[in-house]
NUKE-541742 format. One record per residue (C-alpha): residue number from 0; chain; z, x, y. Coordinates in nm, 2 decimals. Example, Ala and Ser with C-alpha at 12.3 -4.5 7.8 and 13.67 -1.06 7.14 Angstrom:
2
n 0 | chain A | Z 0.78 | X 1.23 | Y -0.45
n 1 | chain A | Z 0.71 | X 1.37 | Y -0.11
***
This chain:
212
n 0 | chain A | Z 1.35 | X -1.72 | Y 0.08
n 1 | chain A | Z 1.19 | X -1.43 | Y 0.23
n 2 | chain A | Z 0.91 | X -1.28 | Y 0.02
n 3 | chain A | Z 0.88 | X -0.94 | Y -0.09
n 4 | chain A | Z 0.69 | X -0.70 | Y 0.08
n 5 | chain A | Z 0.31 | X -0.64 | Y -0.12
n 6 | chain A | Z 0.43 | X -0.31 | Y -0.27
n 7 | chain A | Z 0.74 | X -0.43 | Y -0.41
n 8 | chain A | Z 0.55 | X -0.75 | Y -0.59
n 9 | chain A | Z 0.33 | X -0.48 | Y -0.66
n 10 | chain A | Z 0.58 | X -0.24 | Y -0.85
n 11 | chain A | Z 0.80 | X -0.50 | Y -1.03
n 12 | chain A | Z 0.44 | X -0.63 | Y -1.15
n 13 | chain A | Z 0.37 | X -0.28 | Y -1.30
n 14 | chain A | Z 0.76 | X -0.21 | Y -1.41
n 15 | chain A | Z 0.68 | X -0.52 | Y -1.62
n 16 | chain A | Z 0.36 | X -0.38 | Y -1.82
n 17 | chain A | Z 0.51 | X -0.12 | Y -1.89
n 18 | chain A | Z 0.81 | X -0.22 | Y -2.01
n 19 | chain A | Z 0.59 | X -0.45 | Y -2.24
n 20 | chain A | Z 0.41 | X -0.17 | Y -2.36
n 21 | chain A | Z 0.52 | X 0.17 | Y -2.48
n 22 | chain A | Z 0.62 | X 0.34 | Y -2.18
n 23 | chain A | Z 0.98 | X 0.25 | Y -2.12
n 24 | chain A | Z 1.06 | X 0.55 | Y -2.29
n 25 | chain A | Z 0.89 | X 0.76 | Y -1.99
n 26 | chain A | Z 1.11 | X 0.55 | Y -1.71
n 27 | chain A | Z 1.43 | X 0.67 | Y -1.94
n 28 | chain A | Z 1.35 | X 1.01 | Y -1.96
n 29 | chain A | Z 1.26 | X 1.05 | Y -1.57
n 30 | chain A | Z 1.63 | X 0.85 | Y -1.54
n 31 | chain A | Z 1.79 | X 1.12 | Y -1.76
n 32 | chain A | Z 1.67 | X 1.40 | Y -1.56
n 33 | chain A | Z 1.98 | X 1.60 | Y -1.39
n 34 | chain A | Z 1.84 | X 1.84 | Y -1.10
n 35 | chain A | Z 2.16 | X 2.01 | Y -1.07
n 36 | chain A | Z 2.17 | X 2.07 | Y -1.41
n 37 | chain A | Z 1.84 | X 2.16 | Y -1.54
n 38 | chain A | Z 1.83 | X 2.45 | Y -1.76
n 39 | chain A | Z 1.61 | X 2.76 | Y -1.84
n 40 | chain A | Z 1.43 | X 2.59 | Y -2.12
n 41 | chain A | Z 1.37 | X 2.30 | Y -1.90
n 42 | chain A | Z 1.23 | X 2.48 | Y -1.60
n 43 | chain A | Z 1.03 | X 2.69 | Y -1.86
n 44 | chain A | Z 0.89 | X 2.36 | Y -2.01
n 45 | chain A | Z 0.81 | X 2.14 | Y -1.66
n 46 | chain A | Z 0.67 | X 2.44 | Y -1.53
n 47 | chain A | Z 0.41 | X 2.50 | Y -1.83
n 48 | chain A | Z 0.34 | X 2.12 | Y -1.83
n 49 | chain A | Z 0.24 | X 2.08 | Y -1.45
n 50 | chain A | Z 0.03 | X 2.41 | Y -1.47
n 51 | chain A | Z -0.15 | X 2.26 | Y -1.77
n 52 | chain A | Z -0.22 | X 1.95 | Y -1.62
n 53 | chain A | Z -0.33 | X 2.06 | Y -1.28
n 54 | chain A | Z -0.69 | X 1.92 | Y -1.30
n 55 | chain A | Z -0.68 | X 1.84 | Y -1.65
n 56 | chain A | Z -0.61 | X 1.47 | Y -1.79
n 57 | chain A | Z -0.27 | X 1.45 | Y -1.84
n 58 | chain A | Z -0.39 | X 1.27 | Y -2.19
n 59 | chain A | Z -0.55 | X 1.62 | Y -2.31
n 60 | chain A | Z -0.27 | X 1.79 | Y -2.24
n 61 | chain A | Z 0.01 | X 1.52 | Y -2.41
n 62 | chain A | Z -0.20 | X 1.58 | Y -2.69
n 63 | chain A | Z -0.17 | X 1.98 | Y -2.75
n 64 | chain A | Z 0.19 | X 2.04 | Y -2.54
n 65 | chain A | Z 0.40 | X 2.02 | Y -2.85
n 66 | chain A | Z 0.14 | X 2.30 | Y -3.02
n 67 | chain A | Z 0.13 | X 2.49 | Y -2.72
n 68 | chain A | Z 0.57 | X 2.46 | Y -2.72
n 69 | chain A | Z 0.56 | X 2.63 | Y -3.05
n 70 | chain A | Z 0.30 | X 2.88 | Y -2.94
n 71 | chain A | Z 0.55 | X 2.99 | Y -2.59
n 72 | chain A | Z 0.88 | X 2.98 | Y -2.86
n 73 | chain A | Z 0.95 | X 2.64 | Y -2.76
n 74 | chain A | Z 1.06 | X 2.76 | Y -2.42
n 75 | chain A | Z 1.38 | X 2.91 | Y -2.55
n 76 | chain A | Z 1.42 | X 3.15 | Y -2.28
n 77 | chain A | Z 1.15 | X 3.36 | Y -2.02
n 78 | chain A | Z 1.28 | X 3.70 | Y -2.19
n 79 | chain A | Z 1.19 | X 3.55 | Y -2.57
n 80 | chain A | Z 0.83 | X 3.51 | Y -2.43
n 81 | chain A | Z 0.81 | X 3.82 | Y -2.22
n 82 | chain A | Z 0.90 | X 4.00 | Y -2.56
n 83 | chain A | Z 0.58 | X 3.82 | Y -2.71
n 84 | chain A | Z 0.36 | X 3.82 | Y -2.46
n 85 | chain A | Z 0.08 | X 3.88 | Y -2.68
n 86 | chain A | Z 0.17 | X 3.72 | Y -2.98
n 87 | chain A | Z 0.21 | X 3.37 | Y -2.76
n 88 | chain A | Z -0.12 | X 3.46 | Y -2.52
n 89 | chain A | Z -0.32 | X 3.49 | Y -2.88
n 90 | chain A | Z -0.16 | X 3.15 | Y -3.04
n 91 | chain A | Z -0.20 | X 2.98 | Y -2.72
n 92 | chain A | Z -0.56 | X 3.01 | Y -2.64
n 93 | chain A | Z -0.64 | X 2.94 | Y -3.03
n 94 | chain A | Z -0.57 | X 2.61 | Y -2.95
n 95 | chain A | Z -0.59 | X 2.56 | Y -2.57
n 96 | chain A | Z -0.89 | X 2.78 | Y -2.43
n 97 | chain A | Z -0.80 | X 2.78 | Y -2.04
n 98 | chain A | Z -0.71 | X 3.18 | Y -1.99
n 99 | chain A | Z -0.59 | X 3.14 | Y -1.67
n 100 | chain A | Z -0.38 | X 2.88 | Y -1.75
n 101 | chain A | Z -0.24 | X 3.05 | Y -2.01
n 102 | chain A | Z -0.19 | X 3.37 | Y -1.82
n 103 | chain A | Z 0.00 | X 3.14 | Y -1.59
n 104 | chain A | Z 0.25 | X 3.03 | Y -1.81
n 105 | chain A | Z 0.33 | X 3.40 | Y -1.91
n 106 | chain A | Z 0.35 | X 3.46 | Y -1.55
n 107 | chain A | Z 0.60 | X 3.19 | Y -1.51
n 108 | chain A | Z 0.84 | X 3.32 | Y -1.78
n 109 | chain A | Z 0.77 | X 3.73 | Y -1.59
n 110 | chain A | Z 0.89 | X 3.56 | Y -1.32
n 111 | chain A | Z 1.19 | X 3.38 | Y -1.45
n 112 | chain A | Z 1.28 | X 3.69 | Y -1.63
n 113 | chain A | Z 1.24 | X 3.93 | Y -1.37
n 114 | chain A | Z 1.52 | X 3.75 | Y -1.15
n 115 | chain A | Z 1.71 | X 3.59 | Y -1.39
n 116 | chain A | Z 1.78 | X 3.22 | Y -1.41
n 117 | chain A | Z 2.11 | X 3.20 | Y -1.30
n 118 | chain A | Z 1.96 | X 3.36 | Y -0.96
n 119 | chain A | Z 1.60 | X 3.14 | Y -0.93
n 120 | chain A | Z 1.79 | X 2.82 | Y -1.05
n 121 | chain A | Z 2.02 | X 2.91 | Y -0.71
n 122 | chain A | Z 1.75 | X 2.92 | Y -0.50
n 123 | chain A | Z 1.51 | X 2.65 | Y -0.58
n 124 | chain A | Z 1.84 | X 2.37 | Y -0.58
n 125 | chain A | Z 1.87 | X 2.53 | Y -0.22
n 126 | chain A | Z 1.50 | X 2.48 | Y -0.15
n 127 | chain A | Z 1.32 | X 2.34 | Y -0.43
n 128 | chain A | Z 0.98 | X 2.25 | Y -0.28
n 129 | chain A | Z 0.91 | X 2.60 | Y -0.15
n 130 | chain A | Z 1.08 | X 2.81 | Y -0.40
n 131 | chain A | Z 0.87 | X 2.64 | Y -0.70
n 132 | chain A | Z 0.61 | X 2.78 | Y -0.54
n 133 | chain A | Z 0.64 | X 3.13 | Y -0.66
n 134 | chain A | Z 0.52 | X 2.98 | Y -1.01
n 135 | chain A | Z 0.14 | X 3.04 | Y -1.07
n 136 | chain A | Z -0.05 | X 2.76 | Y -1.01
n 137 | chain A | Z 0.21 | X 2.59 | Y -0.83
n 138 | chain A | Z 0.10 | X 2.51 | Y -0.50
n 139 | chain A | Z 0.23 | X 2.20 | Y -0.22
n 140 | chain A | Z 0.09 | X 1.91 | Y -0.37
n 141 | chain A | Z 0.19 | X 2.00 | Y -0.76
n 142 | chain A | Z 0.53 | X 2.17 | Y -0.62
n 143 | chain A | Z 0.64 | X 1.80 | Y -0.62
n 144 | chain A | Z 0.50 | X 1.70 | Y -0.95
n 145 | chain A | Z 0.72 | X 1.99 | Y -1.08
n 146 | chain A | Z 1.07 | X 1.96 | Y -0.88
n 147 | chain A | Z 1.04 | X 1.54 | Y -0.94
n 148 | chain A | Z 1.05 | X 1.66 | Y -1.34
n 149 | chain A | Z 1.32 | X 1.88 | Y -1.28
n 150 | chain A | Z 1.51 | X 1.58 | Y -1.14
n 151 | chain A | Z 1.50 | X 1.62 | Y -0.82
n 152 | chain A | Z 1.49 | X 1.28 | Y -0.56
n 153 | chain A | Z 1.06 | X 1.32 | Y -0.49
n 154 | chain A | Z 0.76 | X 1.17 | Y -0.55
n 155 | chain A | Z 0.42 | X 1.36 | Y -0.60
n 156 | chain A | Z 0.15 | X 1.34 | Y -0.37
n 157 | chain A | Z -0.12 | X 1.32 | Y -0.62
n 158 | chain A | Z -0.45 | X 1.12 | Y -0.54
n 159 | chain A | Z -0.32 | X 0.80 | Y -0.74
n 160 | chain A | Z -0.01 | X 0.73 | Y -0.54
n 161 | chain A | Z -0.19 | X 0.86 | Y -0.20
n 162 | chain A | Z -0.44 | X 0.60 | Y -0.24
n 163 | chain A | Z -0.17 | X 0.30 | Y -0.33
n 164 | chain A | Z -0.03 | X 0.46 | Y -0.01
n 165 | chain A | Z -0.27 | X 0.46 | Y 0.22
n 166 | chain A | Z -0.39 | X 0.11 | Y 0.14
n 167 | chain A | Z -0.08 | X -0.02 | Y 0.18
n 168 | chain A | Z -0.01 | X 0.15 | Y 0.53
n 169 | chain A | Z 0.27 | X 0.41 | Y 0.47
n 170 | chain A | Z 0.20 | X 0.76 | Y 0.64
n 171 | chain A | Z 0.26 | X 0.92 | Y 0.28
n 172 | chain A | Z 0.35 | X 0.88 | Y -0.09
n 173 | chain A | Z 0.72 | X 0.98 | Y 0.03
n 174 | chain A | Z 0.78 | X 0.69 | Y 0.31
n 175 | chain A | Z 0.59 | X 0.45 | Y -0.01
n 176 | chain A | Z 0.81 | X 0.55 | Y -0.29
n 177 | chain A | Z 1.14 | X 0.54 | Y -0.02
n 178 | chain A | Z 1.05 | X 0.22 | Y 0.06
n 179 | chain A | Z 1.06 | X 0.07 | Y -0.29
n 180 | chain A | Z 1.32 | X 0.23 | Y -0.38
n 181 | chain A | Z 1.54 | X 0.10 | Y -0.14
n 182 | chain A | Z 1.42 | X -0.25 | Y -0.21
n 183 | chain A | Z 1.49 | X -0.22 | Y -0.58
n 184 | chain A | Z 1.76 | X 0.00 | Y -0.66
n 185 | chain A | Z 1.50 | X 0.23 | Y -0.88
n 186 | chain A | Z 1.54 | X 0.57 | Y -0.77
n 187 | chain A | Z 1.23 | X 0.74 | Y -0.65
n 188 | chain A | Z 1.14 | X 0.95 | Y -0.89
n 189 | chain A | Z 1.13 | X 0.60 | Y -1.14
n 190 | chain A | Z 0.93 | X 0.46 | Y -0.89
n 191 | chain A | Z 0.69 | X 0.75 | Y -0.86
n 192 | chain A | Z 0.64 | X 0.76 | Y -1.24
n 193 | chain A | Z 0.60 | X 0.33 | Y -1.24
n 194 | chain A | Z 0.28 | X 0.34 | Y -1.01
n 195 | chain A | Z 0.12 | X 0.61 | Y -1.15
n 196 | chain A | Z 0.16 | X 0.51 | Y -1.49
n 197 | chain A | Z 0.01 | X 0.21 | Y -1.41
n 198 | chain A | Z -0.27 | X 0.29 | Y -1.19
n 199 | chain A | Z -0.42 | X 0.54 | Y -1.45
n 200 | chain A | Z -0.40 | X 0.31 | Y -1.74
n 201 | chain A | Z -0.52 | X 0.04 | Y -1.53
n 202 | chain A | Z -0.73 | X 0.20 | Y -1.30
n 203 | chain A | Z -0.88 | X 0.12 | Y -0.94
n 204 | chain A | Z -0.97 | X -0.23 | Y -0.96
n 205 | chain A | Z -0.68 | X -0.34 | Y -1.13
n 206 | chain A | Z -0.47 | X -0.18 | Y -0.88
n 207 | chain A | Z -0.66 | X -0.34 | Y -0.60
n 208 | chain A | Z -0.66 | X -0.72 | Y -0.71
n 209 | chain A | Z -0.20 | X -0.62 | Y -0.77
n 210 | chain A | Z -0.25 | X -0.57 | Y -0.36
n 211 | chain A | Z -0.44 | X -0.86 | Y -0.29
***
């Protein structure tokens, strides 16, 4: 029997914990994501959540989205916010004190509303990585983080999967995440989610003794 290569021991290994724990519900709702058929509400939504967490613990900001969804109309549509602008700007920072953040996701829905959805939704299935990157605070590396919620067939470059990466001698998170996919039938964007999952409740030295 041939054994499996370090990073697919590696990921099953994780896929396991976090089965056990209470994460499966993250793996089905990264399986349930349709890029071709995301909506407005849904770009709205990913887009506000990536912006938040942009150097920011993604724990802070699980705990304050669903307050800051009421606060931006629960991301019914860019024009609903556009029409209170101030009203969600004032709501917002009550709770969550980042201005620029905040102006961001205002920025967002300007955007969104300015062009339409039907028309922006058109271009970023075209080109998703660059077109995402008209959104504030949506740059190359967190472009990934937002089209992989959206659905689409990435992983994000972020410093926990570069890491896994590197020490496991692929050129980049993409060729890693590829890889395991095709090994295990998990599409990439599970895979993604799997590792870094893991590595952050687990942290460095776990991670290191699973590549041993």
């Amino acid at each position: 029997m041939i054994a499996a290569k370090p990073e697919v021991s590696f990921y099953y290994m994780a896929k396991e914990h976090l089965l056990s724990g209470d994460f499966a519900d993250e793996m089905t709702w990264q399986l349930g994501r349709d890029f071709w058929a995301f909506s407005e509400t849904d770009l709205l939504r990913e887009a506000a959540w990536v912006i938040l967490c942009s150097g920011f613990r993604e724990s802070v900001v699980r705990q304050r989205f669903d307050f800051i969804s009421l606060c931006f109309c629960d991301w019914e549509s860019a024009s609903e916010i556009c029409n209170s602008a101030a009203r969600c700007r004032a709501t917002a920072l009550s709770g969550f004190g980042n201005r620029k953040k905040i102006d961001a996701i205002l920025g967002t829905a300007a955007i969104v509303d300015h062009m339409g959805f039907p028309q922006l939704k058109l271009s970023i299935l075209r080109d998703p990585i660059r077109s995402v990157q008209m959104f504030p605070f949506i740059g190359p590396v967190t472009a990934f983080h937002l089209a992989k919620n959206l659905g689409y067939a990435t992983a994000k470059p972020d410093r926990h999967l570069v890491r896994i990466a590197s020490a496991l001698g692929y050129p980049d998170v993409q060729h890693l995440c590829s890889s395991i996919s095709l090994a295990t039938g998990d599409s990439v964007e599970v895979v993604d989610v799997v590792l870094w999952r893991y590595v952050v409740l687990y942290g460095g030295l776990n991670q290191d003794a699973a590549l041993a």
